[in-house]
C-alpha positions in Angstrom: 141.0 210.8 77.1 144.6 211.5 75.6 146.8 213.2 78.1 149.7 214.8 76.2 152.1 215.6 79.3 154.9 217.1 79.4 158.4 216.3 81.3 157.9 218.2 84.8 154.3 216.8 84.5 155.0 213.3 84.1 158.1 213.9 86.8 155.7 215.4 89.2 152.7 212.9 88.8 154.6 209.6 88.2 153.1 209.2 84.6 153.5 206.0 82.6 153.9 207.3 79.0 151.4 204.9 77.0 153.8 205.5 73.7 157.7 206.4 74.8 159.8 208.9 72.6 159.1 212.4 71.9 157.9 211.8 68.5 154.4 210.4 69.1 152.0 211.9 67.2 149.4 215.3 68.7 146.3 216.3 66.5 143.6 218.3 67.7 141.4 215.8 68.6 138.6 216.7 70.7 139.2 213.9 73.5 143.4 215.4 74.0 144.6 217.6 76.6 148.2 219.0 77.0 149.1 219.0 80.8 152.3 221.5 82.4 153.3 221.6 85.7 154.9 224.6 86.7 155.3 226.8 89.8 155.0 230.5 90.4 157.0 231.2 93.0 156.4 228.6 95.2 152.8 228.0 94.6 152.5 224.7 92.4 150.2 224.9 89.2 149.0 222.9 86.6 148.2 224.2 83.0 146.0 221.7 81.1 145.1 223.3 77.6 142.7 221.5 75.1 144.2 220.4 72.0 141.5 221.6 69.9 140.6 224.6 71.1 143.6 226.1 73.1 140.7 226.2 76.1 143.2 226.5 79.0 142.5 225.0 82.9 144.2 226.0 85.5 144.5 224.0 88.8 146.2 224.9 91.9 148.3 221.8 92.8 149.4 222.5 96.5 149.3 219.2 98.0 148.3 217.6 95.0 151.1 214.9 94.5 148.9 212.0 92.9 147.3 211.3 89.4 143.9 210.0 91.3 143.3 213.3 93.3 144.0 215.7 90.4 141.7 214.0 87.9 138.8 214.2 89.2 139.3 217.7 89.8 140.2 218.5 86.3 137.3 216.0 84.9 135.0 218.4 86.8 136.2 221.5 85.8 135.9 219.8 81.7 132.6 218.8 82.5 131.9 222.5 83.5 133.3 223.8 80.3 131.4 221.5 78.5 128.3 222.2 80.1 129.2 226.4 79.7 129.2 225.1 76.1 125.9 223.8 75.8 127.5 220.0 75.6 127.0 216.8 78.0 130.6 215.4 79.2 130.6 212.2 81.4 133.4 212.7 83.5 132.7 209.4 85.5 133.4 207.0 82.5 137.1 208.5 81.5 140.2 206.3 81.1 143.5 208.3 80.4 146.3 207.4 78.2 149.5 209.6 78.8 151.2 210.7 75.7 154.3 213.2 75.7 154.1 216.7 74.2 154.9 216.8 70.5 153.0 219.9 68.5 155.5 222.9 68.9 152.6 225.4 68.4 150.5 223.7 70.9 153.5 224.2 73.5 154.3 227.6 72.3 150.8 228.6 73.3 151.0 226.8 76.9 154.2 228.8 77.5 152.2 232.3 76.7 149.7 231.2 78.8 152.0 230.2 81.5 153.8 234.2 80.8 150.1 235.6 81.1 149.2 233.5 84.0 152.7 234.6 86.3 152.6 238.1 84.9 149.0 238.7 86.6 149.7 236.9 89.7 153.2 238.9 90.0 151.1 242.5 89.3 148.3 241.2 92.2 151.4 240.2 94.6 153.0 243.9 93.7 149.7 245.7 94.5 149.1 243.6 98.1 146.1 241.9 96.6 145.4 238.2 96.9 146.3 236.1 94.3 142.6 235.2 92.4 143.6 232.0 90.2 140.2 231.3 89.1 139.8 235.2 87.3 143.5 234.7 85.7 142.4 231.6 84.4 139.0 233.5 83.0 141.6 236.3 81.9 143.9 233.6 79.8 140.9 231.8 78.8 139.6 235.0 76.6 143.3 235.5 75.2 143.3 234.7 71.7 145.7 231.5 71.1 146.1 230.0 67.7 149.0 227.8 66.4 149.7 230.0 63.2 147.3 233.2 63.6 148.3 234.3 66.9 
């Protein structure tokens, strides 16, 4: 599995980049994730969007410092999507290879979802509500992304 990660990611997780510059190459292959770390106020998240098909993940990351307890939550949650899907995923025989960011459009979509994803948390914290990440992350995953026909 390709890991494309971004700078704050690969700060926050300690990544070894398999391939160092920002020029490496990022198609949408259906084995590569983009990760983001990011924090709304001062709740820690991580974005992980397929390449492919823009399907966004969203983990809360409170306490979550190290690559081998985040994984496995996020190979659960693909194995979930791919079983939503109809499809078999294996998340017990994964290796990762950490790649950094390169597709412009591919980020340009991660930073909408990351606007979408604060702007509903910061409208649940205005009206006293709890924030619910698992329904903004089924809000942002029916948004429709696409690199050129947004």
């Amino acid at each position: 599995m390709i890991i494309h990660a971004s700078r704050d990611f690969a700060a926050r997780y300690k990544c070894r980049m398999s391939q160092v510059g920002d020029d490496a190459a990022q198609t949408g292959r259906i084995d590569a994730w983009s990760a983001h770390f990011f924090k709304f106020r001062s709740q820690p998240l991580v974005l992980l969007m397929h390449d492919a098909s823009l399907s966004p993940i969203l983990i809360e990351a409170k306490g979550i410092t190290k690559l081998d307890v985040l994984f496995p939550l996020f190979l659960a949650r693909v194995q979930d999507l791919w079983r939503a899907h109809g499809r078999v995923f294996d998340c017990q025989n994964q290796s990762m290879v950490f790649l950094p960011r390169s597709n412009r459009s591919l980020i340009g979509s991660m930073n909408d979802a990351i606007y979408h994803i604060k702007f509903h948390a910061e409208e649940a914290r205005i009206q006293g509500m709890a924030t619910d990440w698992g329904e903004i992350e089924h809000f942002v995953h029916v948004l429709p992304f696409g690199c050129l026909n947004y």
